[in-house]
Structures are given as C-alpha cells and as structure tokens.
C-alpha positions as CSV (number, residue, x, y, z in Angstrom):
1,X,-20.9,21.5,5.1
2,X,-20.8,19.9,1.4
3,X,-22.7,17.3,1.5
4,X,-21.0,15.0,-1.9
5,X,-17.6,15.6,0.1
6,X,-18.8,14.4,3.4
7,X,-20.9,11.5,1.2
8,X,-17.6,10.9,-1.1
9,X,-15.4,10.9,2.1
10,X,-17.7,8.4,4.2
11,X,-17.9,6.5,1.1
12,X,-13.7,5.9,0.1
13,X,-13.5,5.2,4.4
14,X,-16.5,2.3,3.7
15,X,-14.4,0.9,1.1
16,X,-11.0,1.3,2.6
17,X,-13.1,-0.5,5.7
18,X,-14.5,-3.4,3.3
19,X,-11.3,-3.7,1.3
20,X,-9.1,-3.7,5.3
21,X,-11.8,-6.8,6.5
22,X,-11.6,-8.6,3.2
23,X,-7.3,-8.7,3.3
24,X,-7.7,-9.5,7.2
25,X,-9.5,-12.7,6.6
26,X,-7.4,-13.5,3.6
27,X,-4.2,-13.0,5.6
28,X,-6.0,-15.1,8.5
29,X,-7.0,-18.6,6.1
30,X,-3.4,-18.1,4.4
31,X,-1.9,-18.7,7.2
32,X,-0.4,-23.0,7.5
33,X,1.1,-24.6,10.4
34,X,3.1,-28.0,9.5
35,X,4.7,-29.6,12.4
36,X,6.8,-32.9,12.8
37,X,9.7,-34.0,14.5
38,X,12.0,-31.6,13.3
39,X,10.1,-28.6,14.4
40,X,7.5,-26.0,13.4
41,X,6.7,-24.7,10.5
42,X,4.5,-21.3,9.8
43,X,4.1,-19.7,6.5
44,X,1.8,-17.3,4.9
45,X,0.4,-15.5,1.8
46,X,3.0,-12.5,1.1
47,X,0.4,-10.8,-1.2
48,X,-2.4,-10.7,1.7
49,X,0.0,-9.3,4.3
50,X,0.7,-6.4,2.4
51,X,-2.4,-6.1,1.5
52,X,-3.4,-5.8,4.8
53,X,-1.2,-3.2,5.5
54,X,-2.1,-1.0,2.6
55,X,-5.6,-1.1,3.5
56,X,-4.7,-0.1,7.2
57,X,-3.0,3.3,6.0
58,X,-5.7,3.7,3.7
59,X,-8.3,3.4,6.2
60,X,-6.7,5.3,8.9
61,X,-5.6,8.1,6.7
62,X,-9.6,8.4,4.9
63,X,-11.1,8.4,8.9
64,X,-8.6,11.0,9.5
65,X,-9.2,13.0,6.8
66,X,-13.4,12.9,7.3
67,X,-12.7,13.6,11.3
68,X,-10.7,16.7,9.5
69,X,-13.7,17.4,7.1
70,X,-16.2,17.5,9.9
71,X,-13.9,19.6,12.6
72,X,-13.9,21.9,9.5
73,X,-9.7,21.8,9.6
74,X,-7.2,21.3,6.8
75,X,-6.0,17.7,7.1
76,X,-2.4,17.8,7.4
77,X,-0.5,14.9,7.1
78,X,-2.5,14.0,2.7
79,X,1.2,13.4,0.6
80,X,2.6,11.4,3.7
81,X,0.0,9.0,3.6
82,X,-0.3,8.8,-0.1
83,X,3.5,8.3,0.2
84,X,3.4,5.9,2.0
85,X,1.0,3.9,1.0
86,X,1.9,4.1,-2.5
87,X,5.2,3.4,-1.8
88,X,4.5,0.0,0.1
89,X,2.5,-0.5,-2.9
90,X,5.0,-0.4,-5.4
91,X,8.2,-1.5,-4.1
92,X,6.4,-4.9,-3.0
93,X,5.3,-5.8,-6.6
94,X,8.8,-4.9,-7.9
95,X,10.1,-6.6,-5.1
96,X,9.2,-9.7,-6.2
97,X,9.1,-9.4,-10.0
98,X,12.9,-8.8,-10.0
99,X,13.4,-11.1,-7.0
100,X,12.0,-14.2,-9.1
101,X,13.9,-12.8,-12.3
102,X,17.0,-12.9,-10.5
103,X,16.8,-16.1,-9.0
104,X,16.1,-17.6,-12.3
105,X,18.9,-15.8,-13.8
106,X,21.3,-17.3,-10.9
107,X,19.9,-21.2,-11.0
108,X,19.9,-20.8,-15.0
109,X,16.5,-21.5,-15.4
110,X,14.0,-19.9,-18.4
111,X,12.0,-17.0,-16.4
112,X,8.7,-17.3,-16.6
113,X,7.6,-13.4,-17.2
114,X,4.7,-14.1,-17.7
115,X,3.7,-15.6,-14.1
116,X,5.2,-12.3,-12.4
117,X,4.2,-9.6,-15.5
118,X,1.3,-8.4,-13.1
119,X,3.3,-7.6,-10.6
120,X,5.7,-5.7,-13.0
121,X,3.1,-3.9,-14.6
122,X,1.3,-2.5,-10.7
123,X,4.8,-1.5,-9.5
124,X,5.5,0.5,-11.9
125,X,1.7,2.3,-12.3
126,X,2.1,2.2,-8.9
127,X,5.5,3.6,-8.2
128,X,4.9,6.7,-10.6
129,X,2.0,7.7,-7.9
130,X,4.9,7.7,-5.5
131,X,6.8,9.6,-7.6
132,X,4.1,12.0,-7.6
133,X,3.5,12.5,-4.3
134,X,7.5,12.2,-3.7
135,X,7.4,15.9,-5.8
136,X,4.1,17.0,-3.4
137,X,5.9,16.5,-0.4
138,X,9.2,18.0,-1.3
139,X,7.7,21.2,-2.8
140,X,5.6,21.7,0.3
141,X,8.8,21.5,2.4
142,X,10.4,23.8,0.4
143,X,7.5,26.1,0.2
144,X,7.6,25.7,4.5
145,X,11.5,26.0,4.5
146,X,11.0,29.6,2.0
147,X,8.2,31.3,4.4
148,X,10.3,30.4,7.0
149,X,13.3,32.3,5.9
C-alpha cells in the first residue's frame, strides 16, 4: 500500500469533511424565521445551501474512493462524481449571474456587474471542469460500448 496516496486520500476526505461541517453551520445560522399576522416567513442563504451540497458529493465520493484504495479495487463511479459536482458548481454561479443580469435588463435598471462578476468568473472556471469530465465520461462509454461489440 502507498503510503502518500492513502496519506493524500485521508487528507482531501479531512478537508472535504471540514469544508461539509463549515457549510452545515453556515447553512444552519442563515437560516430566518419572520412571522406576523399574515403568515410565516422562512428564507435562507442560497450560496450555503449549495455549498452544502457540493461538499456532501465531495465527501462521499473521497470516502469512497479511500474505502476503494484500501479494498485494493478500482473505484468506479471518479467522472460521475466529478460531474456532478462540478456541474452543481457551475450552473449555480451562472445561475444567478445571468438571473440578476436579466432582471435588470427587464426593470430597466443599470446592472451592477460588478456585485455578481465572481460568480461569472467561478462558473465559467468551473463549468470547463464539467466540460472535462463531460468528454471522460462519454469516451469511457464509448470505449465500454466498442469492447462490447
């Protein structure tokens, strides 16, 4: 057994641990009640939830892989979760960098680029590791769907 994977493994799960507690609590204080007579309000931080999620595949898919390391197996489901994750990852930030473009286009206002550039900017770093593992996956299919023939 190598022993800088299995450190290099248990370290990425440590952080995808640290980084999954730190966006719970977040996600947890953002969280505001407002009620009156009218009813109920609940809203939330946007930003944490996904975060959340993102550092839930992360962390299940880096335990999987070092439960994969130590079995001594090839861990079998890598581009999916990179897909995934990376996809949440990007779509959210363009999500709402054209979302707030567009609704200042509609009321007429003067968009204010540079409160959402950011999100822009880690979409589309973001979206091209998609893209990447978007080629992964379909070659490895193809490759399956050739051998199968």
């Amino acid at each position: 057994m190598n022993k800088l994977t299995l450190f290099r493994k248990i370290s990425l799960l440590s952080g995808s641990f640290i980084s999954l507690v730190i966006s719970l609590v977040l996600y947890i204080k953002s969280y505001s009640f407002y009620s009156d007579e009218w009813g109920t309000d609940i809203s939330f931080n946007e930003d944490y939830s996904v975060a959340f999620v993102f550092s839930l595949i992360l962390s299940a898919y880096f335990l999987y892989s070092l439960v994969c390391f130590i079995k001594k197996e090839e861990p079998m489901f890598t581009e999916w979760a990179g897909l995934a994750s990376s996809g949440l990852a990007s779509f959210y930030p363009l999500g709402k960098f054209f979302k707030a473009l567009f609704k200042a286009i509609n009321k007429g206002n003067e968009f204010n680029y540079a409160g959402y550039q950011a999100y822009l900017y880690i979409g589309l770093v973001v979206l091209s590791v998609f893209l990447y593992f978007l080629f992964i996956v379909i070659e490895k299919h193809l490759k399956k769907k050739e051998t199968t023939e």
